[in-house]
TIMIFI-348072 format. One line per field, with one value per atom (N, C-alpha, C): residue number from 1; residue in one letter; atom name; x, y, z. Coordinates in Angstrom, 1 decimal. Layout:
! TIMIFI-348072
n: (NUM, ...)
res: (a, ...)
atom: (CA, ...)
u: (X, ...)
v: (Y, ...)
w: (Z, ...)
END
This chain:
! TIMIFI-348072
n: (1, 1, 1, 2, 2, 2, 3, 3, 3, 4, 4, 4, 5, 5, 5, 6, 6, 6, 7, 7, 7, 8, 8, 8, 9, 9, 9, 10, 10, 10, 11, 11, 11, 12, 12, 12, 13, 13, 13, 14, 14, 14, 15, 15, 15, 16, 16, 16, 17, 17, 17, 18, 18, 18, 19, 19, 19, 20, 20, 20, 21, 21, 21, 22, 22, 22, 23, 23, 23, 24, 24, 24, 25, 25, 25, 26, 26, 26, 27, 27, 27, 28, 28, 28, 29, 29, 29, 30, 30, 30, 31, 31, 31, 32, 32, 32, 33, 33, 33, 34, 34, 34, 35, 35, 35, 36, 36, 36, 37, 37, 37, 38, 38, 38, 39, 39, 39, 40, 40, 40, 41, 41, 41, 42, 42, 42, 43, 43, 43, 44, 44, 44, 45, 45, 45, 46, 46, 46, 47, 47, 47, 48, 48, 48, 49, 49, 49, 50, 50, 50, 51, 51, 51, 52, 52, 52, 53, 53, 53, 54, 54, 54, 55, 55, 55, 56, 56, 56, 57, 57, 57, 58, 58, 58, 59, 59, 59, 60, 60, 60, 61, 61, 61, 62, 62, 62, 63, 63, 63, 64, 64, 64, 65, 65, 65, 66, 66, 66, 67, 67, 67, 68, 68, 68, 69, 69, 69, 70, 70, 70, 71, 71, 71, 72, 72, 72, 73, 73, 73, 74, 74, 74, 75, 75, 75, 76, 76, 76, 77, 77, 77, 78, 78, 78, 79, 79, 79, 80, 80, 80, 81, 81, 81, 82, 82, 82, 83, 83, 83, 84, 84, 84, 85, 85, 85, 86, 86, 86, 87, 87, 87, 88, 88, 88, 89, 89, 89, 90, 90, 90, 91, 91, 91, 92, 92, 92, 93, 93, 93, 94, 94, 94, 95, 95, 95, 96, 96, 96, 97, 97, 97, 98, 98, 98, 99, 99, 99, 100, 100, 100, 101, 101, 101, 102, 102, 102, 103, 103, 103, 104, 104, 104, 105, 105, 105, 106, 106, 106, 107, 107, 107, 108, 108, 108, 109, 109, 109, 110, 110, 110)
res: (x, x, x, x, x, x, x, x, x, x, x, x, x, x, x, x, x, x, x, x, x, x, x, x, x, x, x, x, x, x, x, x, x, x, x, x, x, x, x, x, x, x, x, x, x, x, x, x, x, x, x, x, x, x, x, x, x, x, x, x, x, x, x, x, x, x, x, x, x, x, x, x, x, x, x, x, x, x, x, x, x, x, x, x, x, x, x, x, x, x, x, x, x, x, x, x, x, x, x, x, x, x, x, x, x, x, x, x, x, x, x, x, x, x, x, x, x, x, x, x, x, x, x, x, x, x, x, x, x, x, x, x, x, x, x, x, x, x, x, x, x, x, x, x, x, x, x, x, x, x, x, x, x, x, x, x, x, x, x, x, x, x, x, x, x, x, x, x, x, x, x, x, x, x, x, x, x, x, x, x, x, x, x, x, x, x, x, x, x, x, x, x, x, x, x, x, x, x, x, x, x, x, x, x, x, x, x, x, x, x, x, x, x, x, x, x, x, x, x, x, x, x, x, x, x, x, x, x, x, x, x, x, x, x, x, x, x, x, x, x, x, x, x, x, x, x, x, x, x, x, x, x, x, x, x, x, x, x, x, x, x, x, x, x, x, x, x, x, x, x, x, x, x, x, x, x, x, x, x, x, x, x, x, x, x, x, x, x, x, x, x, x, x, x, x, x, x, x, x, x, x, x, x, x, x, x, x, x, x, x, x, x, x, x, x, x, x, x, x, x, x, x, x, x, x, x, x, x, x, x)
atom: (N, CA, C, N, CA, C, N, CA, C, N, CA, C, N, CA, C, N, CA, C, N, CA, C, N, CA, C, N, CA, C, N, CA, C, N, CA, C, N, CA, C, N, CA, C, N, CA, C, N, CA, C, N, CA, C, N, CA, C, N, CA, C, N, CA, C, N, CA, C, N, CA, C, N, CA, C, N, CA, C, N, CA, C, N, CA, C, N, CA, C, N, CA, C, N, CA, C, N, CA, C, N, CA, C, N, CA, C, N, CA, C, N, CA, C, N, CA, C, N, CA, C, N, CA, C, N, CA, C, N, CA, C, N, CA, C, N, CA, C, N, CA, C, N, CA, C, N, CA, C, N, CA, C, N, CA, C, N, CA, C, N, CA, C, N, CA, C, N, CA, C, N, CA, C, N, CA, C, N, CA, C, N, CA, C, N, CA, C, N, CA, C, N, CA, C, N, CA, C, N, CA, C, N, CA, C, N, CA, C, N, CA, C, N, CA, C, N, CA, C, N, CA, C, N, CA, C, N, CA, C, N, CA, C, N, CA, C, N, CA, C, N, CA, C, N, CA, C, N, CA, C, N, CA, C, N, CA, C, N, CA, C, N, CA, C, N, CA, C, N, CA, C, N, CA, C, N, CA, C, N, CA, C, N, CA, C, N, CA, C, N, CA, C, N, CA, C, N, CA, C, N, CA, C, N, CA, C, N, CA, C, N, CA, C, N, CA, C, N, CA, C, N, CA, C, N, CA, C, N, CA, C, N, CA, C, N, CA, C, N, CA, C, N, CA, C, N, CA, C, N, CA, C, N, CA, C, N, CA, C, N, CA, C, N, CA, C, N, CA, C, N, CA, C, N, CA, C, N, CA, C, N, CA, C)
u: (14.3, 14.6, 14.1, 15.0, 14.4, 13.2, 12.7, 11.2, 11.8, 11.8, 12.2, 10.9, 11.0, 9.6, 10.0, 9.1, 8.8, 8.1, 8.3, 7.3, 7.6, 6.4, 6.1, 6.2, 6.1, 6.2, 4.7, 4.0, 3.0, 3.4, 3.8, 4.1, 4.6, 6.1, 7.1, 6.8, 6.0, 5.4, 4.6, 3.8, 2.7, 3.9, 4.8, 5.9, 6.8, 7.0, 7.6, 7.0, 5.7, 4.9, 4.1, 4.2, 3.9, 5.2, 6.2, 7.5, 7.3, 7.4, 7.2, 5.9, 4.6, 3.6, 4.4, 5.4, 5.6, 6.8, 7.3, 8.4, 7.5, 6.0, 5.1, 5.4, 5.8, 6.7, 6.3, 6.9, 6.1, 7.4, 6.9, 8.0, 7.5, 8.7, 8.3, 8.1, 7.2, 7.4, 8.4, 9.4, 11.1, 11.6, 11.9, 12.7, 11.8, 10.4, 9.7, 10.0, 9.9, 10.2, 11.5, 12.8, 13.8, 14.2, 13.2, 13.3, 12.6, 12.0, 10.8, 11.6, 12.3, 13.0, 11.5, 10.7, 10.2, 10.1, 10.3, 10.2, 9.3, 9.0, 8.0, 7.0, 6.9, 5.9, 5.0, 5.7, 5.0, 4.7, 4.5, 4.0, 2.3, 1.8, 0.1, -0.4, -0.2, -1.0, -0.7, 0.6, 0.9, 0.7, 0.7, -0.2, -1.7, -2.4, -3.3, -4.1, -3.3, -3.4, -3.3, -1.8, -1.8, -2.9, -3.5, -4.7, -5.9, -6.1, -7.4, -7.3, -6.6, -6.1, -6.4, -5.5, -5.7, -7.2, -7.6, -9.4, -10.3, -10.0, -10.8, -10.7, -9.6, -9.1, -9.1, -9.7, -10.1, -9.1, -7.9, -7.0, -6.7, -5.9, -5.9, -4.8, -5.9, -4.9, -3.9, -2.8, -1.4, -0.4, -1.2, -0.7, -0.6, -1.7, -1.9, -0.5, 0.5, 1.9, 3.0, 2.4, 3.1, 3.1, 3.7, 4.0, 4.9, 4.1, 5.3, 6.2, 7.4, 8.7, 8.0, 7.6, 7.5, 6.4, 5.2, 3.8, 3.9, 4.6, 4.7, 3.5, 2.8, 1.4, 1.1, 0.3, -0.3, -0.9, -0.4, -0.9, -2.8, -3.1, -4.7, -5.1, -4.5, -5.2, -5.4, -4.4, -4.4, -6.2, -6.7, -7.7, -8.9, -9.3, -9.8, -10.5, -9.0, -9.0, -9.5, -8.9, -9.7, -11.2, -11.7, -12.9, -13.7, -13.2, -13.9, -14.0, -12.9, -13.1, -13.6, -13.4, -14.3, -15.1, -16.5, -17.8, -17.7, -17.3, -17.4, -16.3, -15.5, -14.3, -15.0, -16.7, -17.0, -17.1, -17.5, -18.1, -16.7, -15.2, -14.5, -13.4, -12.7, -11.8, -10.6, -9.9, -8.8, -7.7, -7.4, -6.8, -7.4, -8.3, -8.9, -9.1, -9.3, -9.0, -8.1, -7.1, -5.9, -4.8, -5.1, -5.4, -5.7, -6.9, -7.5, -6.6, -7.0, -6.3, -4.5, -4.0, -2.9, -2.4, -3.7, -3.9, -4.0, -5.1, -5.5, -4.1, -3.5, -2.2, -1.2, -0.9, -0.2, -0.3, -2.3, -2.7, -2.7, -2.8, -2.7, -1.3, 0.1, 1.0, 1.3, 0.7, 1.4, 1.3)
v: (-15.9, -14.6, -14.7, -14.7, -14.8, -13.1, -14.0, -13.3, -12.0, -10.8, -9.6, -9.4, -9.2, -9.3, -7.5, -6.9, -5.5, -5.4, -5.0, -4.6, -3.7, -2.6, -1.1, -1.0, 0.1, 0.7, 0.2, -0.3, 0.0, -2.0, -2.7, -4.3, -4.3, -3.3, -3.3, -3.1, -1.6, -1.4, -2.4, -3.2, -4.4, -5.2, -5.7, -6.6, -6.2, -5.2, -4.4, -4.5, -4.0, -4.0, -5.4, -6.3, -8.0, -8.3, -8.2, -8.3, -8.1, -6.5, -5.9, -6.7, -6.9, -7.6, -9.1, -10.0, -11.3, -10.7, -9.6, -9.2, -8.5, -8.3, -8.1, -6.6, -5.9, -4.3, -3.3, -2.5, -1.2, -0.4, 0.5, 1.3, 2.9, 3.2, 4.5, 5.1, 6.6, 6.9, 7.1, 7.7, 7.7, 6.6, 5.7, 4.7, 4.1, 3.6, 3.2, 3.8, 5.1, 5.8, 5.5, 5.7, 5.4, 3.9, 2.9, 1.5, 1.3, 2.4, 2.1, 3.4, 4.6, 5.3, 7.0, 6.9, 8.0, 8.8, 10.1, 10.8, 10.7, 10.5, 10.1, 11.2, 12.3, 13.3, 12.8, 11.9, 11.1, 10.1, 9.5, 8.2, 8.1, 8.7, 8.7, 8.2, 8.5, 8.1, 6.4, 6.1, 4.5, 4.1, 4.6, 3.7, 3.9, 4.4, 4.4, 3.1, 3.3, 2.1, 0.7, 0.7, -0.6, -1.3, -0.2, -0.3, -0.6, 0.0, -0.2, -1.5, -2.1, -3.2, -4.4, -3.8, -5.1, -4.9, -4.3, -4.2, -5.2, -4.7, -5.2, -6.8, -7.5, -8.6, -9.7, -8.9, -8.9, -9.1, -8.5, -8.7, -7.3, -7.1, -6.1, -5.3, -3.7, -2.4, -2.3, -2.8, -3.1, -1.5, -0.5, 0.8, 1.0, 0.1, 0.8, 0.1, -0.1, -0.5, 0.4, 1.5, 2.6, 3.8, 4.2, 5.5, 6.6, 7.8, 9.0, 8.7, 9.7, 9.5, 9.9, 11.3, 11.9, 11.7, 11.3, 10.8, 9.2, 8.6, 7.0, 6.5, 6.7, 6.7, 6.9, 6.0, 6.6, 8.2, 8.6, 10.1, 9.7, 11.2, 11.4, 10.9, 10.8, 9.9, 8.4, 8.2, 6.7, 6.3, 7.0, 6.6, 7.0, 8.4, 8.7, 7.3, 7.0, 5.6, 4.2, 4.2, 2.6, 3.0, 3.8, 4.3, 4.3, 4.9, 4.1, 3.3, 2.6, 0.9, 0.0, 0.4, 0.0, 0.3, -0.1, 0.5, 0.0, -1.1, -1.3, -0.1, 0.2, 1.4, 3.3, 3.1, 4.0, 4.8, 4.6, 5.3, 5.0, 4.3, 3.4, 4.9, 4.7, 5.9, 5.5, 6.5, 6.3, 5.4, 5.3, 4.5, 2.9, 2.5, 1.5, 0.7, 1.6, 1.5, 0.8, 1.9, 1.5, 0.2, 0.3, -1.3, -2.7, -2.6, -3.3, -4.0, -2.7, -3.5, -4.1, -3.1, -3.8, -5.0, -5.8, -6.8, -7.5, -7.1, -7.9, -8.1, -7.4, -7.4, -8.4, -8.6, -9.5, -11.0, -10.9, -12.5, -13.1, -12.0, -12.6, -12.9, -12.5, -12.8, -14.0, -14.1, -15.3, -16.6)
w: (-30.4, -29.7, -28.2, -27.3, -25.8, -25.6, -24.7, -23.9, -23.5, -23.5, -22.7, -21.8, -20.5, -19.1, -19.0, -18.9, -18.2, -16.7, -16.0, -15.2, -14.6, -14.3, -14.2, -12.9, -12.4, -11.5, -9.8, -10.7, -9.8, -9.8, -10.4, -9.8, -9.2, -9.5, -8.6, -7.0, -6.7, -5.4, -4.8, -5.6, -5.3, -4.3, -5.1, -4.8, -3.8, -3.4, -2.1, -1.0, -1.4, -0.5, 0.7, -0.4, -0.4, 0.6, 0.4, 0.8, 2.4, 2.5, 4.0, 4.6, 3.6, 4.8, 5.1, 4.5, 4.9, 6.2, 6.2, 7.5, 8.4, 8.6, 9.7, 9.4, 8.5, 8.9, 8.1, 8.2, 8.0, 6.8, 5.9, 5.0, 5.4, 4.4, 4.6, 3.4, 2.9, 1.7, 0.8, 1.9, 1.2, 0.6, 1.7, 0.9, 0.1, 0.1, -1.3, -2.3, -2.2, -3.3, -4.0, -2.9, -4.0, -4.5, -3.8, -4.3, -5.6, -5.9, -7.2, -8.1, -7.7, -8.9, -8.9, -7.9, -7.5, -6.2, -5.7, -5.2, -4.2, -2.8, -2.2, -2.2, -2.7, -2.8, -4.5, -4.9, -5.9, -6.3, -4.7, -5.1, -5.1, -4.3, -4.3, -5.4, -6.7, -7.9, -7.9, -7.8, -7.9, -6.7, -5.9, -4.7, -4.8, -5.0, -5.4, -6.5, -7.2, -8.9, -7.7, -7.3, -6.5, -5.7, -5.3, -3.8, -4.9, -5.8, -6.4, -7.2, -7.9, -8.4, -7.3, -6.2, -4.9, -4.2, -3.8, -3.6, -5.0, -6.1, -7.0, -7.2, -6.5, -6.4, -5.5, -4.5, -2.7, -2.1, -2.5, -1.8, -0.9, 0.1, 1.1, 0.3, 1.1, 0.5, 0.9, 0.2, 0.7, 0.4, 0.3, 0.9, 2.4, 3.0, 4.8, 5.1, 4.6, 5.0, 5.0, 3.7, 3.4, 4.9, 5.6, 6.9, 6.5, 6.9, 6.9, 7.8, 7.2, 8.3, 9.5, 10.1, 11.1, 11.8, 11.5, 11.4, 12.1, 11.3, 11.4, 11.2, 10.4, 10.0, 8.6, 7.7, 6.3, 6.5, 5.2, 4.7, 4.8, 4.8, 4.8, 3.8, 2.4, 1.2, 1.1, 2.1, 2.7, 3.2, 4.0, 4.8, 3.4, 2.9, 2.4, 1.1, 0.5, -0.8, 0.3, 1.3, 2.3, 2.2, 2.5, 3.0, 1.3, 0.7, -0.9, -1.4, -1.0, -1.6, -0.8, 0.9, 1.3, 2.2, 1.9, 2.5, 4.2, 4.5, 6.2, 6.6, 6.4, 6.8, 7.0, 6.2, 6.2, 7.3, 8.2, 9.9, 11.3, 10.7, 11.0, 11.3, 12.6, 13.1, 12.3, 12.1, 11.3, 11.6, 13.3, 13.8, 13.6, 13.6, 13.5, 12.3, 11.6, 10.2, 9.2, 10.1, 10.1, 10.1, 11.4, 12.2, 11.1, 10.9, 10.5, 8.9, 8.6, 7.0, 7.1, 8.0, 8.2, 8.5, 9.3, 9.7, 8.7, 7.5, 6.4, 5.3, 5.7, 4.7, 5.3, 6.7, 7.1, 7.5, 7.6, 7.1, 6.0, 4.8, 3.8, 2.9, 4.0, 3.3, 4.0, 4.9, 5.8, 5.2)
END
């Protein structure tokens, strides 16, 4: 009987997201959303999973890739979750922050 592979929702965004860091580039909540089959007002919880997964792994929170349309910038939960997982981001301005992990996402796809 061949192998049947599943994979959920939160690989799938891992793997999107991995994607956009090897194109240097940025997504938006919308179209993530409809590439993964969710509503961009509900992705938080799976980006979240994703980011805590990739932290625990030492790999970079490959949410800071995720931007609102209008904003062009991660939501406020964005900074809130960097700043928990990690402790140097604590005293760190949001723009810089920002910055930073973005960076760590596009060295590490390189």
């Amino acid at each position: 009987m061949a192998e049947i592979f599943q994979i959920d929702r939160v690989d799938r965004i891992a793997d999107i997201l991995y994607g956009v860091a090897v194109a240097k580039g940025l997504i938006g909540y919308g179209p993530l959303g409809k590439r993964v089959g969710l509503q961009a007002n509900f992705l938080s919880q799976p980006l979240a999973q994703v980011s805590e997964r990739a932290a625990d792994r030492g790999e970079p929170i490959w949410s800071a890739l995720v931007i609102g349309k209008d904003s062009g910038r991660p939501h406020e939960g964005f900074y809130a979750l960097a700043r928990r997982l990690r402790s140097e981001y604590e005293n760190l301005d949001d723009e810089v922050l920002w910055h930073k992990e973005r960076e760590r996402c596009y060295a590490a796809a390189r």
